[in-house]
C-alpha positions as CSV (number, residue, x, y, z in Angstrom):
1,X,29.6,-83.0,52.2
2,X,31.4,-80.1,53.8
3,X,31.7,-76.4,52.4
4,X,34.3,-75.3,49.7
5,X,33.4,-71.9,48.8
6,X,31.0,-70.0,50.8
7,X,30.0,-66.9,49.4
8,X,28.4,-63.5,51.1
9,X,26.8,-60.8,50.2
10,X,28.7,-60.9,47.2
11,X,28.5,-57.7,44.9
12,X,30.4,-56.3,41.5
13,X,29.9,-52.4,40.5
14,X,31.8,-51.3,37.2
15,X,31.5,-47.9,36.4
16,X,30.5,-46.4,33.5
17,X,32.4,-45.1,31.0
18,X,31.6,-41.4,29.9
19,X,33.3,-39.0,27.4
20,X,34.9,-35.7,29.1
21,X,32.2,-33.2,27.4
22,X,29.7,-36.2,29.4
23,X,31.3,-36.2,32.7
24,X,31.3,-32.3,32.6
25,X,27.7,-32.3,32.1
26,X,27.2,-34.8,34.1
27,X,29.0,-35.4,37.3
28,X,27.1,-38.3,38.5
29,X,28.7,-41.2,38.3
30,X,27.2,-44.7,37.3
31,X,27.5,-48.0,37.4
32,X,26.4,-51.3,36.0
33,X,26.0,-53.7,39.0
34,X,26.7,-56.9,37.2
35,X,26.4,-58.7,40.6
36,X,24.4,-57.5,43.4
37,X,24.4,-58.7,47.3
38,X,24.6,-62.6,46.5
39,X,25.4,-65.2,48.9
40,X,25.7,-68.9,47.9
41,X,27.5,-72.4,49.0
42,X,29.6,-74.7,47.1
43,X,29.8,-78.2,48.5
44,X,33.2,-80.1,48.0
45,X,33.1,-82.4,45.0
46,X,29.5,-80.6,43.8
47,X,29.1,-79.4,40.6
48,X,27.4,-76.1,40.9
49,X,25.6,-74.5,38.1
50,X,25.1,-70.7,37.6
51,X,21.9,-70.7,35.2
52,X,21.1,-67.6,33.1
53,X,21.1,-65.1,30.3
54,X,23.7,-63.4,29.0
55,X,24.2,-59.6,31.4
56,X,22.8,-61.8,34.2
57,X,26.1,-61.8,35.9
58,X,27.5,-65.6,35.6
59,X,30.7,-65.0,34.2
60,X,31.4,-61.8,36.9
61,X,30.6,-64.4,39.7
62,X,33.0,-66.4,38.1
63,X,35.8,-64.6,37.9
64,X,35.2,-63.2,41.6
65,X,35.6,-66.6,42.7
66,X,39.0,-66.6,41.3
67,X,40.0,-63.3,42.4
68,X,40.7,-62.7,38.7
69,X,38.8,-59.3,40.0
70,X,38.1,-57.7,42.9
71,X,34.9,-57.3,44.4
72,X,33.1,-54.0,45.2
73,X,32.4,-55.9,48.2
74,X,31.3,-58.9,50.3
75,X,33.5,-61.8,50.7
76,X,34.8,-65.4,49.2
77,X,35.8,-68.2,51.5
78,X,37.6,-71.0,50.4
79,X,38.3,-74.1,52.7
80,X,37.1,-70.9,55.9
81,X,40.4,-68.4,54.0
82,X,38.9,-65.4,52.9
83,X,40.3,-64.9,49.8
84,X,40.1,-61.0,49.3
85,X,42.5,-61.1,52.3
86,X,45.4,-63.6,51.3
87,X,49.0,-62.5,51.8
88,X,50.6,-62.5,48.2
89,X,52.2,-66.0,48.8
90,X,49.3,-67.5,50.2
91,X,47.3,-66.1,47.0
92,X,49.8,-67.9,44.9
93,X,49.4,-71.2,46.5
94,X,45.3,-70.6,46.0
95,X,46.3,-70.0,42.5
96,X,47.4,-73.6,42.3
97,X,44.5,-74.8,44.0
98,X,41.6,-73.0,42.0
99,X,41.7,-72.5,38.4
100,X,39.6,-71.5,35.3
101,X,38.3,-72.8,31.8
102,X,37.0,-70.5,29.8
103,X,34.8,-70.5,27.1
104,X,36.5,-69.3,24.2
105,X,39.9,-70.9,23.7
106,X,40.6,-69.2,20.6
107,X,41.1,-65.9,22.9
108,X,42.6,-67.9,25.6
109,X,45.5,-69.5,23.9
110,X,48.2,-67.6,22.5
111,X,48.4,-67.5,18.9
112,X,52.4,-67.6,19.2
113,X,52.9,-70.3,22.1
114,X,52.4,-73.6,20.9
115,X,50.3,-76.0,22.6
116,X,52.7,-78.2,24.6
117,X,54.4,-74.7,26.4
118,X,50.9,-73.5,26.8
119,X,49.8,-76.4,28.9
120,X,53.1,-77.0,30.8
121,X,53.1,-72.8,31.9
122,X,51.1,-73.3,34.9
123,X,54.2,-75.7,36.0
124,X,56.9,-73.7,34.9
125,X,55.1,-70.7,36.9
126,X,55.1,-73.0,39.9
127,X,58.2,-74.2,39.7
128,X,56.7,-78.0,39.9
129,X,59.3,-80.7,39.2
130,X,62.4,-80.5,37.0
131,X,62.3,-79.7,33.3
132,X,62.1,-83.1,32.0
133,X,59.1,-84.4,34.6
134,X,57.1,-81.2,33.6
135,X,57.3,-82.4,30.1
136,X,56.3,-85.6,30.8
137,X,53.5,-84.3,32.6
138,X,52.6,-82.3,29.8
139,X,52.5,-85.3,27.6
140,X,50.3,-87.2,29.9
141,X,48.2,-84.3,30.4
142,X,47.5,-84.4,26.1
143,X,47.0,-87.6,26.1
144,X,44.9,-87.3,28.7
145,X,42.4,-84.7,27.4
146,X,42.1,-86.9,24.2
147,X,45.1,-85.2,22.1
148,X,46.8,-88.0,20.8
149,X,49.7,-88.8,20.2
150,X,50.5,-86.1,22.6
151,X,54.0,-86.2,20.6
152,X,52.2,-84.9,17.0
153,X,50.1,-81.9,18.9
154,X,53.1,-80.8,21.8
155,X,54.7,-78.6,19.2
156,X,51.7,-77.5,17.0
157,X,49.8,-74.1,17.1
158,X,46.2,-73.1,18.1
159,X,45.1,-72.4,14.8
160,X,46.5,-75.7,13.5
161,X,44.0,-77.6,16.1
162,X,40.1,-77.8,16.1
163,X,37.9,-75.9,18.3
164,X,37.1,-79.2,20.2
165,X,40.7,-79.9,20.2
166,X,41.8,-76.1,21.7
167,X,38.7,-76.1,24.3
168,X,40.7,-79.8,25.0
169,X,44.0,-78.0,25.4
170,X,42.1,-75.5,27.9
171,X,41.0,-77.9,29.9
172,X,44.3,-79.5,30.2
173,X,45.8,-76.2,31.1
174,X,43.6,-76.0,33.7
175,X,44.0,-79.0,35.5
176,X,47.7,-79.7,35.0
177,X,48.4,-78.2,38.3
178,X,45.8,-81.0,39.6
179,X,43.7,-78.1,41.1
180,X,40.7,-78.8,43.9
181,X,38.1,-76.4,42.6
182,X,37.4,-75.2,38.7
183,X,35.3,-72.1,37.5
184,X,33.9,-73.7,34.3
185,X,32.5,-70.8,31.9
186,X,30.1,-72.2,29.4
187,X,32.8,-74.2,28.2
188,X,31.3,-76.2,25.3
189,X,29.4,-73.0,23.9
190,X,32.1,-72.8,21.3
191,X,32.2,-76.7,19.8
192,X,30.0,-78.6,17.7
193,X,26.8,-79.7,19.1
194,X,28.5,-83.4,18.5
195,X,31.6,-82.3,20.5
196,X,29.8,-81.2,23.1
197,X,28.6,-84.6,25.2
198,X,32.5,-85.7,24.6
199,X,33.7,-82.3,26.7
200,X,31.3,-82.7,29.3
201,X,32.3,-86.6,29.7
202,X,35.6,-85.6,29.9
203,X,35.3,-83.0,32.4
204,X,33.2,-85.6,34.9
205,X,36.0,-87.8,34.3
206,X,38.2,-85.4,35.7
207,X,36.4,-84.7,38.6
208,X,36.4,-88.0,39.4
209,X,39.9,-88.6,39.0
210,X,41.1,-85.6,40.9
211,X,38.1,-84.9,43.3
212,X,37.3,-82.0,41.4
213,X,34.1,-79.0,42.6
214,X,33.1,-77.1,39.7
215,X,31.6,-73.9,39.2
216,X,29.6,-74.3,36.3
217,X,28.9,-71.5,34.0
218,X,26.1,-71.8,31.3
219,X,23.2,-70.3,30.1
220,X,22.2,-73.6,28.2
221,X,19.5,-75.9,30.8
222,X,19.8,-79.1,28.7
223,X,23.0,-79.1,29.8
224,X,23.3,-78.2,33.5
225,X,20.6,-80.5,33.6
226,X,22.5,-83.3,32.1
227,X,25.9,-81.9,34.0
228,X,25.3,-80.1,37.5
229,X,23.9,-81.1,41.0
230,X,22.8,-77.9,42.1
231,X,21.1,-75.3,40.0
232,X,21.6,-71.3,41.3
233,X,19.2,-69.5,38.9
234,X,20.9,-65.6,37.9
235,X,19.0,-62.7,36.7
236,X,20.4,-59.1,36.6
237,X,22.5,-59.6,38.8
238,X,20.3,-61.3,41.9
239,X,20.0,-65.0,42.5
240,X,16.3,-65.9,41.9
241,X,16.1,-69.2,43.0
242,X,18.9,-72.3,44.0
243,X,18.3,-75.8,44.8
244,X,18.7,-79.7,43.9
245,X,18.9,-80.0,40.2
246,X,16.3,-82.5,40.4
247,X,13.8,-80.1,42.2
248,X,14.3,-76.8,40.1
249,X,13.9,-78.6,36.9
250,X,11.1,-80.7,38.2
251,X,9.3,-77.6,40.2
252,X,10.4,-74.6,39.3
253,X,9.1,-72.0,41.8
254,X,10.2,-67.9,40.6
255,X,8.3,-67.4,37.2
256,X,11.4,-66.5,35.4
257,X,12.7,-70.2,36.1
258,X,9.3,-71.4,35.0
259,X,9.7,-68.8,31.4
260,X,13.8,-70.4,31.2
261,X,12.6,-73.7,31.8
262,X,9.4,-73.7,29.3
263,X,12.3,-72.7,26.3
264,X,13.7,-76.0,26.6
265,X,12.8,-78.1,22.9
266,X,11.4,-81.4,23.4
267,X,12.2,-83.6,20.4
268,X,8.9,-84.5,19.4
269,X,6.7,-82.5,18.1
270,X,3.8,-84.2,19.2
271,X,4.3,-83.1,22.1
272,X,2.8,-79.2,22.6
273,X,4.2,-77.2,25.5
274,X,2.8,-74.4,27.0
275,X,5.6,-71.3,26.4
276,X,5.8,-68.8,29.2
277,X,7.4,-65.5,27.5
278,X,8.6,-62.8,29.6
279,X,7.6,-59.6,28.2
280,X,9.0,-56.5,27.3
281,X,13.3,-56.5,27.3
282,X,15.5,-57.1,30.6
283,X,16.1,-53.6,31.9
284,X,19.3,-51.9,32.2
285,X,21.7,-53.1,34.9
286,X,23.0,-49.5,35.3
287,X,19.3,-49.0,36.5
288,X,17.4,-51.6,37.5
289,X,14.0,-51.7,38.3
290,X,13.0,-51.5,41.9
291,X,11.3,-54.2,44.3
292,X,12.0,-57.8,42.2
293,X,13.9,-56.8,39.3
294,X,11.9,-59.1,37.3
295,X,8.9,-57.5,38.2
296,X,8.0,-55.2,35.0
297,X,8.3,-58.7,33.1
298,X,6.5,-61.1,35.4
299,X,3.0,-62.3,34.7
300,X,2.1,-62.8,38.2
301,X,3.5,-59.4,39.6
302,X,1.6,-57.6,42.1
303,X,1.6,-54.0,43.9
304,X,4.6,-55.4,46.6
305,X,6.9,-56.9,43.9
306,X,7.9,-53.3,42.5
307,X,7.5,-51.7,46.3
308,X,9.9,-54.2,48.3
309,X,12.9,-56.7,47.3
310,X,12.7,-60.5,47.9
311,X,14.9,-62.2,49.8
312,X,16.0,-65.9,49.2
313,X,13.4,-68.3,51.3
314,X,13.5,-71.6,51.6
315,X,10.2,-73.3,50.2
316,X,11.6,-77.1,50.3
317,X,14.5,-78.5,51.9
318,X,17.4,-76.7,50.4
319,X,15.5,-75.2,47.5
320,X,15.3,-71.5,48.1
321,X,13.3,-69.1,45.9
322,X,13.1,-65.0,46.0
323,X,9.6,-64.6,45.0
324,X,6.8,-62.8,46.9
325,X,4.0,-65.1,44.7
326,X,6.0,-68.5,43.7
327,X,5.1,-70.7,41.8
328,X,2.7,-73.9,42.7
């Protein structure tokens, strides 16, 4: 496999918000650094997972790959292009070419475009085809994602449809303009639990009809286990640990991998599994701790871990961990 998206030093400040009689008392400014100095690699035709709580960053790192915002700095490649750097015609033509799901299609769907328009916008935008084939296409596209008859749901409304049928529509918004890489933001966290394995099949489907790379949003391990090929673990901001789905689920190596992955049920209660529970509350992101910021939760912290700041080292072919004591 060769490189999609190569990511560097990758980093997202928003500043904070203050009241004037605040910013007259104060005139240092803040930030929350909702992603800090990451760098990462996304294969072509990989799914990659971004693995995490919520405030850990995923969904910044999403959109950053999109340039739906700009970053603070560091840079996105895509196919060797540096994206923060496109001309405004060449961004539109990566427009085409990368495109987003996101995970609550309630707020992503207007309530006052129906569902057919919604779907066929990204080809009236582009300009793709005349006005009959872009219906057609649309039609396809519904009966594609599992709406049909695509006839009865072209002219409906979002509130007339199901959540598993909107997050459908979503999906077929996405790839009607047949795009070659997908930011995927925990995009069954909305449907039924019985919905959800239908989603994800469709989705692989997908990929394999159009050659597909997804970005992977979720902070649910079941199912980046069941869905993604490699596994980048986010905590305030940092990457703690990437690798092989197979070899961060079977060995996890930074203790807050070990804490996420010892959370997972096992459906038998027979079964008794030893919990590892961070403790205390993840710190602020406007002040992180220093050293690891995992540190003042970590059972296994030592006098180095709040002194100095682990980078990413690889322990096992391609499974990197930033951990001063990982572990065995």
């Amino acid at each position: 496999m060769s490189s999609l998206v190569e990511v560097s030093g990758l980093t997202k400040y928003f500043p904070v918000q203050k009241s004037s009689l605040e910013a007259m008392l104060s005139r240092k400014k803040e930030f929350v650094r909702a992603v800090d100095t990451i760098s990462f690699t996304i294969e072509r035709r990989e799914i990659f997972g971004l693995v995490g709580e919520s405030g850990s960053g995923k969904t910044t790192t999403g959109r950053l790959l999109l340039r739906l915002i700009e970053p603070t700095s560091g840079e996105i490649r895509f196919h060797g292009d540096n994206i923060g750097e496109l001309s405004p015609q060449s961004l539109r033509q990566f427009r085409r070419r990368a495109q987003m799901i996101f995970q609550d299609p309630t707020a992503a769907l207007s309530p006052r475009m129906r569902i057919g328009p919604a779907i066929k916008h990204g080809l009236d935008i582009h300009q793709v085809g005349s006005a009959p084939e872009r219906k057609k296409e649309t039609l396809g596209m519904l009966e594609r994602v599992g709406l049909a008859p695509p006839e009865a749901f072209y002219d409906k409304y979002p509130h007339q449809l199901s959540g598993g049928q909107r997050q459908r529509v979503v999906i077929g918004r996405a790839m009607i303009l047949k795009p070659e890489f997908a930011v995927a933001d925990e995009p069954v966290a909305m449907v039924d639990v019985s919905i959800r394995a239908q989603i994800l099949d469709l989705m692989l489907s997908l990929k394999n009809e159009l050659g597909l790379t997804y970005a992977f949003i979720t902070h649910d391990l079941a199912t980046a286990n069941y869905f993604c090929n490699t596994i980048a673990i986010m905590y305030l901001g940092k990457i703690v640990e990437i690798g092989p789905r197979k070899d961060v689920f079977k060995s996890p190596r930074h203790p807050y991998t070990v804490a996420l992955m010892s959370s997972i049920p096992i459906p038998d209660p027979r079964h008794k599994v030893e919990r590892l529970i961070p403790r205390g509350e993840i710190p602020s992101p406007i002040s992180p701790p220093p050293g690891c910021r995992f540190h003042p939760r970590c059972p296994y912290a030592q006098a180095v871990c709040s002194d100095r700041e682990p980078q990413l080292e690889e322990i096992e072919p391609n499974h990197q961990v930033a951990c001063f004591f990982p572990c065995t």
